[in-house]
N, CA, C and O atoms as CSV, one atom per row, in Angstrom:
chain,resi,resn,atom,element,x,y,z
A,1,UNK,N,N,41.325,29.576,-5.206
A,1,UNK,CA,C,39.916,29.519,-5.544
A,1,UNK,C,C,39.665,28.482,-6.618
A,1,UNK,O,O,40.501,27.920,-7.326
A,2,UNK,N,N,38.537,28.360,-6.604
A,2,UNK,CA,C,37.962,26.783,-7.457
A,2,UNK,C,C,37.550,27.922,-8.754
A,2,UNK,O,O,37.218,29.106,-8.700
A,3,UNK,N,N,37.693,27.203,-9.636
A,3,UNK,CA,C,36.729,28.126,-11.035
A,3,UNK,C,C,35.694,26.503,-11.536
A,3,UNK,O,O,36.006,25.312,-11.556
A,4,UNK,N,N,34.287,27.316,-11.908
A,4,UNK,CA,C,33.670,26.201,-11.969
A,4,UNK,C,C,32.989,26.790,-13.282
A,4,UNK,O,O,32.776,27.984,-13.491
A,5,UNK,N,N,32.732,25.885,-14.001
A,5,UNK,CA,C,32.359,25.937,-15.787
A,5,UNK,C,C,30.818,25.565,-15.850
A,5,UNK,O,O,30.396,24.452,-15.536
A,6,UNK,N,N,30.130,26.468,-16.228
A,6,UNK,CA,C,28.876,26.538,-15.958
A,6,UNK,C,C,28.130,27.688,-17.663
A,6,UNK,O,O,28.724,28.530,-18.336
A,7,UNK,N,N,26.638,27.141,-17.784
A,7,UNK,CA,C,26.179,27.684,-18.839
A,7,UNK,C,C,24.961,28.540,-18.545
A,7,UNK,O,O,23.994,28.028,-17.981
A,8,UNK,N,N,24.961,29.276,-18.750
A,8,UNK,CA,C,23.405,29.561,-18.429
A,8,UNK,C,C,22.605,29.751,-19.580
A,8,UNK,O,O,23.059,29.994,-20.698
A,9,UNK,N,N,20.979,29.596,-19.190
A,9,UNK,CA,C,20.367,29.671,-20.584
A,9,UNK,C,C,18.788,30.468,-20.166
A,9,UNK,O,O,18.347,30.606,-19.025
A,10,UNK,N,N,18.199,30.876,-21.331
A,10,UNK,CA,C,16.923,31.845,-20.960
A,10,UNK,C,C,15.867,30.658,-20.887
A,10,UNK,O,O,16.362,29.650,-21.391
A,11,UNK,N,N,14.680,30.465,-20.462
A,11,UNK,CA,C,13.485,29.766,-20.403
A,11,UNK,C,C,12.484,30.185,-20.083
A,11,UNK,O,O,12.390,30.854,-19.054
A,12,UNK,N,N,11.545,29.946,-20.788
A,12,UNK,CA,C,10.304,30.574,-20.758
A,12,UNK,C,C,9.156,30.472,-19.969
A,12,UNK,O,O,8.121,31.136,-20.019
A,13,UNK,N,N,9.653,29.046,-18.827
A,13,UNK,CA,C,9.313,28.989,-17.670
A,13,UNK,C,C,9.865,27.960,-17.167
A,13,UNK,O,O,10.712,27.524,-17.947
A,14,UNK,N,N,9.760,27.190,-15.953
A,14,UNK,CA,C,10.149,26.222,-15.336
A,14,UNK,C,C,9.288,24.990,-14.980
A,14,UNK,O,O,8.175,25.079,-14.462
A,15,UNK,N,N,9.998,23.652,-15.356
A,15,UNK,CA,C,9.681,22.264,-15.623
A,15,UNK,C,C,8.942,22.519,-14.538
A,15,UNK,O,O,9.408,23.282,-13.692
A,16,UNK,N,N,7.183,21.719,-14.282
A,16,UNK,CA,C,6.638,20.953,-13.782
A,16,UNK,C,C,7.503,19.968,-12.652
A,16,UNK,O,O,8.372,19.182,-13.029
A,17,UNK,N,N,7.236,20.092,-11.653
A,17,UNK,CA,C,7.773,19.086,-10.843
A,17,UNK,C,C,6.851,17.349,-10.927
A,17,UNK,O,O,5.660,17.131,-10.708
A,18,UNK,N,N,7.743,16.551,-11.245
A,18,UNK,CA,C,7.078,15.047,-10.950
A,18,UNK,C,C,6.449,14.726,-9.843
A,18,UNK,O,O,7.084,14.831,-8.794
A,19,UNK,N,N,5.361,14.363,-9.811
A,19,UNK,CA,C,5.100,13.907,-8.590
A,19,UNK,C,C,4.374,12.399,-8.217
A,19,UNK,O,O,3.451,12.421,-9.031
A,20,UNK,N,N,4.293,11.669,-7.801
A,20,UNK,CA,C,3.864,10.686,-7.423
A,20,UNK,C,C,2.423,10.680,-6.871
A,20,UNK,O,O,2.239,11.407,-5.895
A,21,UNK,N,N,1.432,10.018,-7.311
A,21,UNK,CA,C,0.040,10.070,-7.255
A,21,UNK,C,C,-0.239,9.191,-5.761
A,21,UNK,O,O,0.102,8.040,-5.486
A,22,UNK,N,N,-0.958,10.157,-4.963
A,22,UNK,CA,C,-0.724,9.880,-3.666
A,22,UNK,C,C,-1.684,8.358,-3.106
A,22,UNK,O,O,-2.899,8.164,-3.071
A,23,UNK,N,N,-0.594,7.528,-2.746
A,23,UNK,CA,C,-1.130,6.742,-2.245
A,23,UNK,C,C,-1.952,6.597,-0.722
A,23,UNK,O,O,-1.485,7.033,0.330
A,24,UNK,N,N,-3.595,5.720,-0.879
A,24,UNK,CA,C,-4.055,5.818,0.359
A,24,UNK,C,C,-3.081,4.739,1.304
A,24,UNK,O,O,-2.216,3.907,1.029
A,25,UNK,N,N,-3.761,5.266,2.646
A,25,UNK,CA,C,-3.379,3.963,3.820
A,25,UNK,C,C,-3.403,2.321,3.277
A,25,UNK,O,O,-3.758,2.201,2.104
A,26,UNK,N,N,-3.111,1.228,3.904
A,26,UNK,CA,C,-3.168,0.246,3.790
A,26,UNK,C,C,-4.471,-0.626,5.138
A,26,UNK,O,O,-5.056,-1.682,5.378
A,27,UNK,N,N,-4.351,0.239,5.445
A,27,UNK,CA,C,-5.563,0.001,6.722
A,27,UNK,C,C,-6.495,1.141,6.714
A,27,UNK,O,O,-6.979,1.354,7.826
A,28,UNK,N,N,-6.936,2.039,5.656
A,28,UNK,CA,C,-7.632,2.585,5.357
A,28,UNK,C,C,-8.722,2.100,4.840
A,28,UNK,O,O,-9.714,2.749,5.171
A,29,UNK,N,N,-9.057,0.660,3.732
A,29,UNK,CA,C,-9.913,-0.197,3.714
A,29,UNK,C,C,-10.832,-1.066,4.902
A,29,UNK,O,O,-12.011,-1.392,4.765
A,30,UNK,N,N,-10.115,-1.298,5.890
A,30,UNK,CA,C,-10.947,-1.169,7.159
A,30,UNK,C,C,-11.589,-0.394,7.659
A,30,UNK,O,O,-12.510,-0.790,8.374
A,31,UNK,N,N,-11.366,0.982,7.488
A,31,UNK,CA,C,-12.636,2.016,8.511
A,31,UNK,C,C,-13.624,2.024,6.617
A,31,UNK,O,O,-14.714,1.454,6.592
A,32,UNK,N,N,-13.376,2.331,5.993
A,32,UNK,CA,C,-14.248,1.845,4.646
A,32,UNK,C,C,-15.378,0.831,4.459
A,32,UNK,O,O,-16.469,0.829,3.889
A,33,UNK,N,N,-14.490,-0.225,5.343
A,33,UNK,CA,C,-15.795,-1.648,5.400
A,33,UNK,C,C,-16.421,-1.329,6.049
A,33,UNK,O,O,-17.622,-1.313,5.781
A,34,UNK,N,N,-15.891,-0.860,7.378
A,34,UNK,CA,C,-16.701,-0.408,8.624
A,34,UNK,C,C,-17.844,0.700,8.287
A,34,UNK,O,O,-18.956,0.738,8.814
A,35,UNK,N,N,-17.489,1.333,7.592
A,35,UNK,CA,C,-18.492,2.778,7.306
A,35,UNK,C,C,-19.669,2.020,5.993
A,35,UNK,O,O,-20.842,2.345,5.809
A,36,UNK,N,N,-19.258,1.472,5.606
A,36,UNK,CA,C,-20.364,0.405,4.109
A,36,UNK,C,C,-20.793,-0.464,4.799
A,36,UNK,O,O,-21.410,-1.249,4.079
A,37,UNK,N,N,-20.812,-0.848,6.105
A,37,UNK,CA,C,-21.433,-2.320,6.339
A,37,UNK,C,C,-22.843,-1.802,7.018
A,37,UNK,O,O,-23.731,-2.631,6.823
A,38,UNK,N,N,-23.179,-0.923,7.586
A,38,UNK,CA,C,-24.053,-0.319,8.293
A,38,UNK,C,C,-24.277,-0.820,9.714
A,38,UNK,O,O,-25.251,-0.555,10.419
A,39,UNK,N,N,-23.330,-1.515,10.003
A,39,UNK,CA,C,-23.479,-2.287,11.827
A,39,UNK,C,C,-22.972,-0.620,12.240
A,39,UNK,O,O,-22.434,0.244,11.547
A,40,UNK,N,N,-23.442,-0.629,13.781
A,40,UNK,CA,C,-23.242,0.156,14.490
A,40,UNK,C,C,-21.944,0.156,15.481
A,40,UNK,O,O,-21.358,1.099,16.015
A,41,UNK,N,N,-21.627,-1.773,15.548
A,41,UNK,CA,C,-20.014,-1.373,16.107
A,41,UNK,C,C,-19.495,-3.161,15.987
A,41,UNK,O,O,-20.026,-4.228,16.293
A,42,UNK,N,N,-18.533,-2.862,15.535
A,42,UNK,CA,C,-17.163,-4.333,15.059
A,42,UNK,C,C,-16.656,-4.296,15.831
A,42,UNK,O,O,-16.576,-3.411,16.683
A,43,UNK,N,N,-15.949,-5.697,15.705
A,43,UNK,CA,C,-14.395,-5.923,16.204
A,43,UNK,C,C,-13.673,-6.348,14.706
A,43,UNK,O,O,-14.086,-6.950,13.715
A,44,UNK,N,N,-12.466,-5.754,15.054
A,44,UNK,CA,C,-11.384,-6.107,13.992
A,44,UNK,C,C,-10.993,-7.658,13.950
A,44,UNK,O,O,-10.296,-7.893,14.938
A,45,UNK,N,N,-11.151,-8.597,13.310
A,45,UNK,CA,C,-10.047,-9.735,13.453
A,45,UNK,C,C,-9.340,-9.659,12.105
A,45,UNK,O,O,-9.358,-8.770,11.253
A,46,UNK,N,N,-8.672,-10.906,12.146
A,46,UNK,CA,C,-7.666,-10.982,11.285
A,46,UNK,C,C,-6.546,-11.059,11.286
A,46,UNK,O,O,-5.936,-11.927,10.662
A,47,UNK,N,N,-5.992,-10.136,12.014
A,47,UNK,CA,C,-4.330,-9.065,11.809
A,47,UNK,C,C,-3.852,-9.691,13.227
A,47,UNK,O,O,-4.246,-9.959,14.363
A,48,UNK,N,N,-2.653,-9.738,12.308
A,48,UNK,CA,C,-1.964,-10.430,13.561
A,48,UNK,C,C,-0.971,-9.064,14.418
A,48,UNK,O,O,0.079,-9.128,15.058
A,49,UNK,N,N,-1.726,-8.086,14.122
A,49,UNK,CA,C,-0.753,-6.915,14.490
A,49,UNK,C,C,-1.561,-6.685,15.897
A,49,UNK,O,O,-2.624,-7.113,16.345
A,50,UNK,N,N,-0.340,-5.629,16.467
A,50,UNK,CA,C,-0.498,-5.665,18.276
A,50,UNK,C,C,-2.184,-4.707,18.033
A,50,UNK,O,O,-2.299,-4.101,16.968
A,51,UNK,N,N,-3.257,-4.652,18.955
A,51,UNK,CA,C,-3.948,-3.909,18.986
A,51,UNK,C,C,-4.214,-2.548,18.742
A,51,UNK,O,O,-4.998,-1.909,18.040
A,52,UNK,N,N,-2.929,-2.206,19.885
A,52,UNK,CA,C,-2.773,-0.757,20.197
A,52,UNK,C,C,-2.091,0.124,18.844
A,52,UNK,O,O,-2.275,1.223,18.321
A,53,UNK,N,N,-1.170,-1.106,18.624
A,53,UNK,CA,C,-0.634,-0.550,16.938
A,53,UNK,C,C,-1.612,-0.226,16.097
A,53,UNK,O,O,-1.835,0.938,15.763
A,54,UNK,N,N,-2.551,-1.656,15.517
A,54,UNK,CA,C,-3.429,-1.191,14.737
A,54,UNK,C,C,-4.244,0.215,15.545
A,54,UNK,O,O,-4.460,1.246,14.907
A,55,UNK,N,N,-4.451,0.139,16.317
A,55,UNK,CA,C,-5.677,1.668,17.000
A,55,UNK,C,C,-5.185,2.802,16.265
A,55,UNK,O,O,-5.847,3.560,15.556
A,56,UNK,N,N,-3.651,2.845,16.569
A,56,UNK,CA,C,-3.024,4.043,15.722
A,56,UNK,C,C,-3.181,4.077,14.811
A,56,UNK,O,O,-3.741,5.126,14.494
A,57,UNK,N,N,-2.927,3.220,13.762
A,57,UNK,CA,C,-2.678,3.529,12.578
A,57,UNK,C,C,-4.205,3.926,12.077
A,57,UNK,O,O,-4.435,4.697,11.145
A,58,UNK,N,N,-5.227,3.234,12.895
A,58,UNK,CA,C,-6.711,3.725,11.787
A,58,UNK,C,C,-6.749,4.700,12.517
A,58,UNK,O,O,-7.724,5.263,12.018
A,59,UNK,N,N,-6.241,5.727,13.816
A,59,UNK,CA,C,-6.707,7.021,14.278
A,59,UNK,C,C,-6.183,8.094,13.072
A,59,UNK,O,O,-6.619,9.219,12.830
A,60,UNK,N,N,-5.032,7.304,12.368
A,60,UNK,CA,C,-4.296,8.166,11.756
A,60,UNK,C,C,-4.872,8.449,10.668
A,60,UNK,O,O,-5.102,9.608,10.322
A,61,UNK,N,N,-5.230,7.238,9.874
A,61,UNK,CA,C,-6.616,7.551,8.906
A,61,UNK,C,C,-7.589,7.970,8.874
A,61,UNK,O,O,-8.089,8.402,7.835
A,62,UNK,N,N,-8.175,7.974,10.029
A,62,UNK,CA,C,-9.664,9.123,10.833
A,62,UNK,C,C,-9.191,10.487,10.574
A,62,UNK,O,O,-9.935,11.389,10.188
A,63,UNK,N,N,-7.898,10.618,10.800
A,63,UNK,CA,C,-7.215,11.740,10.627
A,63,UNK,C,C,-7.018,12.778,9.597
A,63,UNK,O,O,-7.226,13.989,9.672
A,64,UNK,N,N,-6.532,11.992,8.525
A,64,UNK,CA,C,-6.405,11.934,7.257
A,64,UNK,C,C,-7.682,12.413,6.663
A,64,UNK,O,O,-7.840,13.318,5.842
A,65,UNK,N,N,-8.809,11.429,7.382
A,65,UNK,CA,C,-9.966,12.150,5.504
A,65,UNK,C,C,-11.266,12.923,6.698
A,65,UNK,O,O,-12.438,13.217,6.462
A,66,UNK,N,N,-10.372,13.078,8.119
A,66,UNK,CA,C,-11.520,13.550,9.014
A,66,UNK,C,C,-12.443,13.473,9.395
A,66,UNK,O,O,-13.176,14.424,9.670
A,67,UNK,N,N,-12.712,12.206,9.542
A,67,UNK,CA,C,-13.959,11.457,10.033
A,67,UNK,C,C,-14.405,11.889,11.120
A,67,UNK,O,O,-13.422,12.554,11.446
A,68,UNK,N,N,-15.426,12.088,12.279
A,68,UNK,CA,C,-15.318,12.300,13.287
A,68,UNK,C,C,-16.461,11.209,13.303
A,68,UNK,O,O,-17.489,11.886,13.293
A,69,UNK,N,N,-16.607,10.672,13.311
A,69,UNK,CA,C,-18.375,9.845,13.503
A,69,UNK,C,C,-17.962,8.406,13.586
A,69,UNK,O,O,-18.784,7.521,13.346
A,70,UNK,N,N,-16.136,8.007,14.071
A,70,UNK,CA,C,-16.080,6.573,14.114
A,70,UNK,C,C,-15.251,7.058,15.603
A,70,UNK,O,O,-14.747,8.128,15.946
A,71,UNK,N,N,-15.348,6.084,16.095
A,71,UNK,CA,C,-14.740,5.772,17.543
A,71,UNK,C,C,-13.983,3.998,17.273
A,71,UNK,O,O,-14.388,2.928,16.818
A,72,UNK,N,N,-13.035,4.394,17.712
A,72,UNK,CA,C,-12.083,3.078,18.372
A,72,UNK,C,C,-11.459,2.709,19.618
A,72,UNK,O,O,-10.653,3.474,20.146
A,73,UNK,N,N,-11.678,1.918,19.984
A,73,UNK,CA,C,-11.896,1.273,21.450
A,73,UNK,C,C,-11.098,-0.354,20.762
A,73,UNK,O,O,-11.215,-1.003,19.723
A,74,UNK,N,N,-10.115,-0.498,22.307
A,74,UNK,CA,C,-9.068,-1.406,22.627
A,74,UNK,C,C,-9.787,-1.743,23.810
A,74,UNK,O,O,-9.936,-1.045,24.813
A,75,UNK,N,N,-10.273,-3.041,23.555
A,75,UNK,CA,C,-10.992,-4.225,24.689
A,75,UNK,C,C,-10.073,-5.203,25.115
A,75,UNK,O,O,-10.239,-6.050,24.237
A,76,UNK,N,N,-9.083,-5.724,25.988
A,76,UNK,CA,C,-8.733,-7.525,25.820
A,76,UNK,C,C,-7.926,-7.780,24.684
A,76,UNK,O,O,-8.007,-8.844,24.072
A,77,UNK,N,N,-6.997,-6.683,24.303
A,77,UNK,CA,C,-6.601,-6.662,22.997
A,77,UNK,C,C,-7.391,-6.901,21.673
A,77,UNK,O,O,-6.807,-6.813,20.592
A,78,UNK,N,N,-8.446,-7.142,21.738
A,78,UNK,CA,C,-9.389,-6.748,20.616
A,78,UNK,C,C,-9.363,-5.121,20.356
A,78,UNK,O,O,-9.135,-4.417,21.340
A,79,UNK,N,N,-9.573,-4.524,19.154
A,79,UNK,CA,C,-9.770,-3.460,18.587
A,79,UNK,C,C,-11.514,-3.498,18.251
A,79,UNK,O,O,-12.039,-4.469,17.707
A,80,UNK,N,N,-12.167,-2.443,18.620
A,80,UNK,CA,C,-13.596,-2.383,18.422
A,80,UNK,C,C,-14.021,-0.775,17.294
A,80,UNK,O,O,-13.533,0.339,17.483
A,81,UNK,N,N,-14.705,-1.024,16.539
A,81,UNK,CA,C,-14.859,0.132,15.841
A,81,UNK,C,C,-16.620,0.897,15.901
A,81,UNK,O,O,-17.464,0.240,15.292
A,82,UNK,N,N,-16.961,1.791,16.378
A,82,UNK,CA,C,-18.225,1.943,16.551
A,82,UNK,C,C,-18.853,3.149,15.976
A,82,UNK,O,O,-17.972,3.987,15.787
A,83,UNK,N,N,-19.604,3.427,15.746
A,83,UNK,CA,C,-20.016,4.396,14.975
A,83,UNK,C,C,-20.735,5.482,16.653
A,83,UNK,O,O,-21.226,5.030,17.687
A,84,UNK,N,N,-20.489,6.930,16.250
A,84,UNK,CA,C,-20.581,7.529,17.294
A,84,UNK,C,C,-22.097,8.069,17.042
A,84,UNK,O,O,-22.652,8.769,17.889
């Protein structure tokens, strides 16, 4: 058998866990512009990322703060954002 050397001690409660202050999306500033600009429906340019990729990632942010009042639509590889 192993013997293992150990202390114990009384405390009057237990440390606070650290935590890291939660960062938003990075494509979360896009449905943001989209919702402040007051047009009724965009196209994304810019991003040189695949369409369907970006679609996900802002469904995922719709997700996140629960939007239901934006719609996204994949045209021709354009990404379209519309207000429902």
């Amino acid at each position: 058998m192993y013997d293992i050397n150990f202390n114990i001690q009384p405390v009057e409660e237990k440390v606070k866990r650290k935590t890291k202050p939660q960062q938003g999306s990075k494509y979360e500033p896009i449905i943001d512009a989209f919702l402040d600009s007051g047009h009724s429906l965009v196209r994304v340019e810019g991003t040189s990322l695949d369409a369907n990729y970006l679609r996900g990632q802002l469904m995922k942010v719709l997700g996140m703060k629960e939007i239901g009042l934006v719609k996204i639509s994949v045209r021709n590889k354009e990404v379209y954002l519309e207000k429902r």
